[in-house]
VEXZARO-116278 format. One record per residue (C-alpha): x, y negated, z; residue in three letters. Coordinates in nm, 3 decimals. Layout:
+---------+---------+---------+-------+
!      c1 !      c2 !      c3 ! lomar !
+---------+---------+---------+-------+
!       X !       Y !       Z !   ALA !
...
+---------+---------+---------+-------+
REM end
This chain:
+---------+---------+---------+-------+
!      c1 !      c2 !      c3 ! lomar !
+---------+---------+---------+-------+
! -11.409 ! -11.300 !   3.267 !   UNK !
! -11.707 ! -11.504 !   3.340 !   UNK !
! -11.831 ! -11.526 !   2.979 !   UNK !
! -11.769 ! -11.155 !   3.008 !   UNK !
! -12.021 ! -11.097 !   3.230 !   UNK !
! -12.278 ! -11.285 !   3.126 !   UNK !
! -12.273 ! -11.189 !   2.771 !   UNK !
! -12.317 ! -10.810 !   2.867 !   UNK !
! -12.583 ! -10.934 !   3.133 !   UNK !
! -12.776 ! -11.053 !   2.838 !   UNK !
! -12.711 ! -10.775 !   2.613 !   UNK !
! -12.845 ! -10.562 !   2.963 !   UNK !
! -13.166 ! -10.794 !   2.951 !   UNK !
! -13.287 ! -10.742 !   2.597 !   UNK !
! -13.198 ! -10.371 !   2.597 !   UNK !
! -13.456 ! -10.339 !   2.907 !   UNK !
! -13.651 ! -10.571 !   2.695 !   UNK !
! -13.654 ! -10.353 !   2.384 !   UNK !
! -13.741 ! -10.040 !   2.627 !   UNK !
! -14.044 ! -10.184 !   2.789 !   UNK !
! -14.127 ! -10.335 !   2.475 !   UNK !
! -14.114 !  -9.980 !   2.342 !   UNK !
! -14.345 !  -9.794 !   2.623 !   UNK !
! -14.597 ! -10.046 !   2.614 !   UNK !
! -14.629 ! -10.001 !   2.229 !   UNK !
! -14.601 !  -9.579 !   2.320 !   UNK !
! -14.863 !  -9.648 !   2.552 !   UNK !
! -15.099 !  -9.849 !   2.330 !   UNK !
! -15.055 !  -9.596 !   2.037 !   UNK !
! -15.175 !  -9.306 !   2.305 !   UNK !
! -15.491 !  -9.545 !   2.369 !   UNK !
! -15.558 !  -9.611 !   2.042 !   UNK !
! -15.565 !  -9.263 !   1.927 !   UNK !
! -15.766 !  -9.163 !   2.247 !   UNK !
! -16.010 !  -9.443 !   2.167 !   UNK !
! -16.075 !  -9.328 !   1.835 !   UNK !
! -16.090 !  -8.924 !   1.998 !   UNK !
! -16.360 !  -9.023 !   2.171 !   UNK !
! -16.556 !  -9.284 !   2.010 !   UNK !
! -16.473 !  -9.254 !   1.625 !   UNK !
! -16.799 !  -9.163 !   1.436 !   UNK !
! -16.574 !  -8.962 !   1.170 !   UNK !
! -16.487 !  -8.582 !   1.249 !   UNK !
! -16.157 !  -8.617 !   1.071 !   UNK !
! -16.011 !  -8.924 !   1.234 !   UNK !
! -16.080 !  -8.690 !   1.545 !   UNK !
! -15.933 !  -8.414 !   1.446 !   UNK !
! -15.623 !  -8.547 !   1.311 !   UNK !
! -15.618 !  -8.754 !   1.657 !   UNK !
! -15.609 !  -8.462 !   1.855 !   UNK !
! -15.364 !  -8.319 !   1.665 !   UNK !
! -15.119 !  -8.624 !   1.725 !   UNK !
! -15.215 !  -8.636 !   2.107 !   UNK !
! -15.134 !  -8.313 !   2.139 !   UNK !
! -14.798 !  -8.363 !   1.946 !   UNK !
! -14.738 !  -8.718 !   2.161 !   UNK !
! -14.839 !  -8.512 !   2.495 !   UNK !
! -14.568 !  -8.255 !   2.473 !   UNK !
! -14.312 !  -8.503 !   2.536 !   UNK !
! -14.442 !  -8.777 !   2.711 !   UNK !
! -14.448 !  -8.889 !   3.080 !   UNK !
! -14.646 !  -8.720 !   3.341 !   UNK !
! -14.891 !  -9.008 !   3.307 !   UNK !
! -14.944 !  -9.062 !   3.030 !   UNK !
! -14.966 !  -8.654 !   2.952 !   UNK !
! -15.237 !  -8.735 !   3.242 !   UNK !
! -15.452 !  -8.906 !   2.993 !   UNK !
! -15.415 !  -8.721 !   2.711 !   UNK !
! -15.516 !  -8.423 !   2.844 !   UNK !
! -15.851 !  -8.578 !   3.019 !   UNK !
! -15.926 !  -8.696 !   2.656 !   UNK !
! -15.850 !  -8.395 !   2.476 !   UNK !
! -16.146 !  -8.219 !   2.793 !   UNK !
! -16.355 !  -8.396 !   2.684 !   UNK !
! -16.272 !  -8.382 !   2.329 !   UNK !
! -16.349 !  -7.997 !   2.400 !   UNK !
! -16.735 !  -8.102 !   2.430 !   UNK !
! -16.728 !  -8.252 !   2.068 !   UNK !
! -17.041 !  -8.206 !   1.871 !   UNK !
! -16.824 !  -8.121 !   1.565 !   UNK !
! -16.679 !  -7.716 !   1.582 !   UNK !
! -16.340 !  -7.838 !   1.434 !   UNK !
! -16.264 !  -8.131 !   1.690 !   UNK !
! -16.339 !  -7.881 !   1.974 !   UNK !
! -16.041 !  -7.641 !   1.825 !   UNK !
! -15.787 !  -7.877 !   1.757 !   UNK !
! -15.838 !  -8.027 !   2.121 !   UNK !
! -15.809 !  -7.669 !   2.242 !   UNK !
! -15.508 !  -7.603 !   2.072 !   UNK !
! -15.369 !  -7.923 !   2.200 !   UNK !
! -15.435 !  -7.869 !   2.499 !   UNK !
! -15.261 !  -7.519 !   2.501 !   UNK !
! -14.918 !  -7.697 !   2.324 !   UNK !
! -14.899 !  -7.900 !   2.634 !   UNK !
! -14.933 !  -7.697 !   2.887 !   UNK !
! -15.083 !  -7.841 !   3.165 !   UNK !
! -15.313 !  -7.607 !   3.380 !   UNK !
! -15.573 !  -7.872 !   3.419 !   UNK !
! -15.738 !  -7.775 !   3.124 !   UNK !
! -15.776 !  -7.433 !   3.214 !   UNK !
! -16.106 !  -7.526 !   3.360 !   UNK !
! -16.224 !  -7.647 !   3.036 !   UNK !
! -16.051 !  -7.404 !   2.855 !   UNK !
! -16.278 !  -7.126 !   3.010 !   UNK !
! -16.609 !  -7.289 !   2.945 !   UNK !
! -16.472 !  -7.301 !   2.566 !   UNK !
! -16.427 !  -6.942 !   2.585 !   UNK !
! -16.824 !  -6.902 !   2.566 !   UNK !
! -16.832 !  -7.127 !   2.255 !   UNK !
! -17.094 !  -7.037 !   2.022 !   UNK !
! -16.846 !  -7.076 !   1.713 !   UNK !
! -16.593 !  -6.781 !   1.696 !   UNK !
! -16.297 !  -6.966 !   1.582 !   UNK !
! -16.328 !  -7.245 !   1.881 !   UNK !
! -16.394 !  -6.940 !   2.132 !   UNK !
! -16.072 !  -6.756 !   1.995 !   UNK !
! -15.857 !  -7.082 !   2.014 !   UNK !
! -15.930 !  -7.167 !   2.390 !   UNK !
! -15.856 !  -6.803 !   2.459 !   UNK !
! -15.522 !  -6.875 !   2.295 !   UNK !
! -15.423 !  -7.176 !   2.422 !   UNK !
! -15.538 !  -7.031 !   2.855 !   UNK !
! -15.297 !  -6.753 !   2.722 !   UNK !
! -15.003 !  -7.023 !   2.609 !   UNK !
! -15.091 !  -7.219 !   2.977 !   UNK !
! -15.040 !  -6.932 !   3.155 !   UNK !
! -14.722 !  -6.780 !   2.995 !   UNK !
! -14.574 !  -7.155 !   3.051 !   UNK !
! -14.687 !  -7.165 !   3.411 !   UNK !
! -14.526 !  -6.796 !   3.415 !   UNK !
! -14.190 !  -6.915 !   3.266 !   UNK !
! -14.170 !  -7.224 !   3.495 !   UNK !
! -14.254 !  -7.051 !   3.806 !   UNK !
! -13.994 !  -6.763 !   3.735 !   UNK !
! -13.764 !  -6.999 !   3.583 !   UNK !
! -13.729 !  -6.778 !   3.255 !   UNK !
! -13.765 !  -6.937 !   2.872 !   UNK !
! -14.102 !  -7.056 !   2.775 !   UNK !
! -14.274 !  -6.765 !   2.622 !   UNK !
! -14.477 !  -6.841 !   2.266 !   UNK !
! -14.214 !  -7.135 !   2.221 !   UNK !
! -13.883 !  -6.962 !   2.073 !   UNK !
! -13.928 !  -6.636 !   1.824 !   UNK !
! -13.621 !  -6.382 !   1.861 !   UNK !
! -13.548 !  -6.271 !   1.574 !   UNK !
! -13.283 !  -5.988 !   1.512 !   UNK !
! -12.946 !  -6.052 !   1.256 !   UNK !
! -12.784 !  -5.795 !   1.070 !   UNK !
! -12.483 !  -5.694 !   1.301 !   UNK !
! -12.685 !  -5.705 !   1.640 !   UNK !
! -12.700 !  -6.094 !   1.627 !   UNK !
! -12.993 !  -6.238 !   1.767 !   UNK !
! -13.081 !  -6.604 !   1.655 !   UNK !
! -13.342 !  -6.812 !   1.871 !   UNK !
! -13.594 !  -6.945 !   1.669 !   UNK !
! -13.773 !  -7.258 !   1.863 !   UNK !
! -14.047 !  -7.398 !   1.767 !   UNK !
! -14.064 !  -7.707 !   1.910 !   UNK !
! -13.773 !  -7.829 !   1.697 !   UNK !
! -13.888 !  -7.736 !   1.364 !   UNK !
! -13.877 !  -7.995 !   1.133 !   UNK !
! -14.100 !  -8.051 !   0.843 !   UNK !
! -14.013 !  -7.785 !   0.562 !   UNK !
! -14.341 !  -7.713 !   0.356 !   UNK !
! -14.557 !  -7.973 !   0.218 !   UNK !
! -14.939 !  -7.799 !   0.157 !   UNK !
! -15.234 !  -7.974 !   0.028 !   UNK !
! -15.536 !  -7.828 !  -0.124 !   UNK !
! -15.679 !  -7.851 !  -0.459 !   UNK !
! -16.018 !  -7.802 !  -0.635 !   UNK !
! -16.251 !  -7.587 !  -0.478 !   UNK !
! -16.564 !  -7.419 !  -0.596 !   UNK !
! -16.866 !  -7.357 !  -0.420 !   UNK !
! -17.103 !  -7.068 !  -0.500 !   UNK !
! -17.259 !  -7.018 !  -0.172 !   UNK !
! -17.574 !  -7.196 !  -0.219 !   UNK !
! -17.596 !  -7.339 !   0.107 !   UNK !
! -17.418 !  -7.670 !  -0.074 !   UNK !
! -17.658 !  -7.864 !   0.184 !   UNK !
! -17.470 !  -7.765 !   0.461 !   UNK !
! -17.083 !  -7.914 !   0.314 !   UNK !
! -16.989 !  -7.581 !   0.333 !   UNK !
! -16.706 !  -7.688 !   0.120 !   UNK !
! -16.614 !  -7.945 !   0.363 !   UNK !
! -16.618 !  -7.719 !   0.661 !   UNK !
! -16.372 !  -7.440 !   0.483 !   UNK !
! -16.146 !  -7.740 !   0.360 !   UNK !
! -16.103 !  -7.892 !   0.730 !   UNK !
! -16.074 !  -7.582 !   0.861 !   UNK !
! -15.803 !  -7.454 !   0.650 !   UNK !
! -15.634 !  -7.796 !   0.731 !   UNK !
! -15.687 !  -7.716 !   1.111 !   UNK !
! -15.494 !  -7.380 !   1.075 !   UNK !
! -15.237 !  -7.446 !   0.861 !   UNK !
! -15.181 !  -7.772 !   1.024 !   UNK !
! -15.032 !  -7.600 !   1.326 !   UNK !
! -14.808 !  -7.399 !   1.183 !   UNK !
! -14.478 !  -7.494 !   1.294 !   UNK !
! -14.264 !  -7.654 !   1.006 !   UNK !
! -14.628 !  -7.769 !   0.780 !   UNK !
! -14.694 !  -8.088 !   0.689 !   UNK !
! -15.004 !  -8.172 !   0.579 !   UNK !
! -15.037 !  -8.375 !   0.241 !   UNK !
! -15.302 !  -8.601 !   0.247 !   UNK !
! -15.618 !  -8.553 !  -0.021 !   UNK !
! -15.605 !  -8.861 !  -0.189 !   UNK !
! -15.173 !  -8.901 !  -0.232 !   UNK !
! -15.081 !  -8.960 !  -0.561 !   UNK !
! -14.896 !  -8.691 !  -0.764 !   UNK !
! -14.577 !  -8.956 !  -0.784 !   UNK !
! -14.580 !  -9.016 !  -0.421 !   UNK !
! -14.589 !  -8.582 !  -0.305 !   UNK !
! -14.308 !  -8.573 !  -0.528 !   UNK !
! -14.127 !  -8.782 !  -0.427 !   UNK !
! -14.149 !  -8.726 !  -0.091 !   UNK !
! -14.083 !  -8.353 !  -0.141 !   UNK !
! -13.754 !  -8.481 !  -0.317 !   UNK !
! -13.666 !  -8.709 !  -0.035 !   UNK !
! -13.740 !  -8.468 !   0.268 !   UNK !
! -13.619 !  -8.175 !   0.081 !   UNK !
! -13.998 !  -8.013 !   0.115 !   UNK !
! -14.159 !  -7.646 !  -0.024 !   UNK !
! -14.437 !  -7.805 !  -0.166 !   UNK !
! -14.799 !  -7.555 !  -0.204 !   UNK !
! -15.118 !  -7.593 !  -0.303 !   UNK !
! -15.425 !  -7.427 !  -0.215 !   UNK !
! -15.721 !  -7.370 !  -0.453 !   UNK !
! -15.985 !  -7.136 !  -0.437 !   UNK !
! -16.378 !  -7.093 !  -0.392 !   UNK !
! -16.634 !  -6.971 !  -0.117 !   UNK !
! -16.743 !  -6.679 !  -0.334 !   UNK !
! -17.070 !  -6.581 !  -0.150 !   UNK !
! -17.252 !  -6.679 !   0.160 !   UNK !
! -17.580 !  -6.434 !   0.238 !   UNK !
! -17.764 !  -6.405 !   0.522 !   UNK !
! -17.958 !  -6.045 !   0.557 !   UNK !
! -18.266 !  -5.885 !   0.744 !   UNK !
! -18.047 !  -5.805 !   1.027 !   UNK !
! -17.986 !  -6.207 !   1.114 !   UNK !
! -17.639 !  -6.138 !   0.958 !   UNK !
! -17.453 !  -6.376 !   0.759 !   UNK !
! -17.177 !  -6.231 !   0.536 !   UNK !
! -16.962 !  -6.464 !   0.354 !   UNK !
! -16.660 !  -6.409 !   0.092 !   UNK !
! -16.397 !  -6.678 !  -0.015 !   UNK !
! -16.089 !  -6.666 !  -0.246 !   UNK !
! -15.760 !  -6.876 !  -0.215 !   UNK !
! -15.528 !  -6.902 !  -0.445 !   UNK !
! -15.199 !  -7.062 !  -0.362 !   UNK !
! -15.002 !  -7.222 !  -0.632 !   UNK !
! -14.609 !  -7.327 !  -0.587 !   UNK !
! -14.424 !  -7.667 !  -0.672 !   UNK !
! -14.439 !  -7.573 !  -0.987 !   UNK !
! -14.795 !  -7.449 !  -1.070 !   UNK !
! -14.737 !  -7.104 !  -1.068 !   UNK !
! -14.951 !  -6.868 !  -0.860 !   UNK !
! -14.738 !  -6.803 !  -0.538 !   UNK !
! -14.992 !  -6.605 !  -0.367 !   UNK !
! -15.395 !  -6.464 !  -0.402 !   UNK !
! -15.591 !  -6.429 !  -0.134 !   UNK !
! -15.924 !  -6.296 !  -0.010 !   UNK !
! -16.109 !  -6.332 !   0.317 !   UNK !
! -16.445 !  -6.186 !   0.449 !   UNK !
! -16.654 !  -6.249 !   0.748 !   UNK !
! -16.973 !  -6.189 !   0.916 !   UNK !
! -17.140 !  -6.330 !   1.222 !   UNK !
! -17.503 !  -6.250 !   1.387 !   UNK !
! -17.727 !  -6.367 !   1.627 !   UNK !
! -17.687 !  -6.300 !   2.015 !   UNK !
! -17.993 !  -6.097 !   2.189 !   UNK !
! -18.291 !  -6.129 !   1.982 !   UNK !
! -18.255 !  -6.453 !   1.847 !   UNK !
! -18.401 !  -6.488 !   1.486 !   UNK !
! -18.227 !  -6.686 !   1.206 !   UNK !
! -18.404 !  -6.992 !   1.195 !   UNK !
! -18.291 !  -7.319 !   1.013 !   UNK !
! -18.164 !  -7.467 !   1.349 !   UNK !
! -17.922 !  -7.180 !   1.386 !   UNK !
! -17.868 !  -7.132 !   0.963 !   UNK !
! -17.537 !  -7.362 !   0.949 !   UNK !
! -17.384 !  -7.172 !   1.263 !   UNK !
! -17.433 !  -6.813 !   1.139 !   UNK !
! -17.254 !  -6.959 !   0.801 !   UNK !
! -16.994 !  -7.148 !   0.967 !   UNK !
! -16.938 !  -6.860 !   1.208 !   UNK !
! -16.911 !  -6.600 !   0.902 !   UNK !
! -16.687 !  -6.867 !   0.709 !   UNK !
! -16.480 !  -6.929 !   0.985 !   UNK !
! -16.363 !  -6.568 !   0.999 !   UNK !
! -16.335 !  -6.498 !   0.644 !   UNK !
! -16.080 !  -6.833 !   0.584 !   UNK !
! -15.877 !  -6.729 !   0.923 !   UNK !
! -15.838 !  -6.397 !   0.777 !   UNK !
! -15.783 !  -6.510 !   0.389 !   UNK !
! -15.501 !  -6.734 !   0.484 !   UNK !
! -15.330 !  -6.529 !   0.813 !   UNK !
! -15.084 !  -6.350 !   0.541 !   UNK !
! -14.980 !  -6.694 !   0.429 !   UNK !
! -14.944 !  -6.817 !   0.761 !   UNK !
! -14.735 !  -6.554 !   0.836 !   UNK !
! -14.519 !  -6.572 !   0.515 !   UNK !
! -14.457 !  -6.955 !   0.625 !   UNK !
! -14.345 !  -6.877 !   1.000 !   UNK !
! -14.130 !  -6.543 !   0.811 !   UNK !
! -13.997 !  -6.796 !   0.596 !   UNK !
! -13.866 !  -7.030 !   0.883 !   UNK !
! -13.734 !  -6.754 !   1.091 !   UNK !
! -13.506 !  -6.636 !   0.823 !   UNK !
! -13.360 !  -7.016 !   0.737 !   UNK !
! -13.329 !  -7.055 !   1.124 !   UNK !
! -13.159 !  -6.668 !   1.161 !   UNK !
! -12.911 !  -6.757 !   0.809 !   UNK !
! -12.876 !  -7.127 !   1.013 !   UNK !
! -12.749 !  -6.967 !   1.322 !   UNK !
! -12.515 !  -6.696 !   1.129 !   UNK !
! -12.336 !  -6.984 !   0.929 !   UNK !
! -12.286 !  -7.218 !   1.241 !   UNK !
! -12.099 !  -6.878 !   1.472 !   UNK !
! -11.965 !  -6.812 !   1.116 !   UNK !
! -11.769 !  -7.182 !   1.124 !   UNK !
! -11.763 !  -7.170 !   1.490 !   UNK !
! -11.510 !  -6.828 !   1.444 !   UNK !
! -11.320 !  -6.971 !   1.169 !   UNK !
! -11.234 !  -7.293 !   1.355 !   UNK !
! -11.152 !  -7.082 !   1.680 !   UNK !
! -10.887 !  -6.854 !   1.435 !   UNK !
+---------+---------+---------+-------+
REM end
């Protein structure tokens, strides 16, 4: 009886071991990622930081959520337009109404696409402050969708798992404002938006062809790739910058799944002139709004696409949940 005891004392001892061993490594991986939020001299490692804090700070303690949403405030002050978004959007997946402050000042943003994302993500806050407060589901995180026969299947999105692989492919630039990475920017940006899309996974630039297929083998992934070209950038007597691009999305297999075609336009507040100091935002602006609106019908054909597997899902499990009852 003795020896009993003691051996499931010990067993007791390294299982808290393992568990503190555990939230101190949680806990350095949160400080890691905020260090390099905050610090890193590359916009990417940023962005792609934010985008993991905000994943880690969904499910995390209340103090260490604490942290991650100071860092992601002042992530919101970034100098780079695409680290300010993906904080905001962070920040409105959590759902703490600390960052509401921030959230507002964000709303002034001279970029479009940042300004439109903190006004989405004070909307998410506040329809999760709604649903705790009255005790109702969490609005914005479960999609109803309606089943043939009056069935309604619940849809949420904080349990999707990884179902489409997208990476993007060669793109062209005729804009002839090369000097500004316009390129770059659409690139990132089209990584930002697809990115959080529930069920995405993002393949990285450089993974080998053998490696993405594989892995879409092993996780059982829809694999896509984007290609496509900023057709034309112009900025006109009026201070107004119009700007064109083209996606094309290809399938698994290399065949053209989807085209796509986006437009955009931004101008100068007031009387401001176009200078060169406000050149790159009028073009990022106008780009900004031509890629969200290019790739919104793909977006939506992903989250379509999800919401039908999830509605067929729930049919087959009250389907085997009748015939064992019979």
């Amino acid at each position: 009886m003795k020896f009993f005891i003691q051996k499931n004392f010990y067993r007791f001892c390294i299982v808290l071991i393992l568990v503190f061993s555990y939230k101190a490594f949680a806990d350095s991986r949160t400080d890691y990622l905020i260090e390099l939020l905050l610090t890193s001299g590359n916009y990417r490692v940023k962005v792609q930081s934010a985008k993991t804090l905000g994943q880690i700070g969904t499910s995390s303690s209340e103090e260490e959520r604490k942290k991650i949403v100071q860092a992601l405030i002042q992530a919101c002050n970034d100098k780079n337009e695409l680290v300010r978004m993906t904080a905001a959007a962070s920040l409105g997946a959590i759902g703490d109404p600390s960052a509401l402050t921030a959230l507002e000042k964000l709303k002034s943003d001279k970029v479009n696409e940042v300004a439109q994302q903190a006004k989405d993500s004070i909307k998410k806050i506040e329809s999760i402050q709604k649903s705790i407060a009255t005790g109702g589901p969490l609005q914005g995180k479960t999609t109803e969708e309606t089943q043939p026969g009056g069935e309604t299947g619940s849809f949420k999105m904080g349990e999707v798992k990884d179902t489409f692989y997208i990476g993007l492919g060669s793109w062209s630039d005729r804009s002839g404002f090369e000097k500004y990475e316009t390129k770059n920017y659409v690139k990132n940006l089209l990584i930002t938006l697809l990115g959080s899309v529930p069920g995405v996974k993002i393949r990285p630039e450089e993974e080998p062809k053998k490696e993405t297929e594989k892995k879409v083998k092993k996780l059982k992934l829809t694999p896509y790739t984007l290609t496509g070209s900023i057709s034309k950038v112009d900025i006109n007597e009026k201070n107004q910058a119009l700007a064109e691009i083209s996606i094309i999305v290809l399938d698994g297999e290399g065949n053209v799944s989807m085209m796509l075609k986006g437009k955009g336009s931004a101008s100068l507040e007031g009387s401001r002139k176009s200078s060169k100091e406000n050149e790159k935002e009028l073009i990022f602006s106008a780009l900004g709004t031509a890629v969200k609106g290019a790739v919104e019908p793909f977006s939506n054909h992903l989250q379509s696409s999800l919401q039908s597997e999830s509605a067929k899902n729930t049919k087959e499990k009250k389907g085997k949940k009748k015939k064992k009852s019979n």
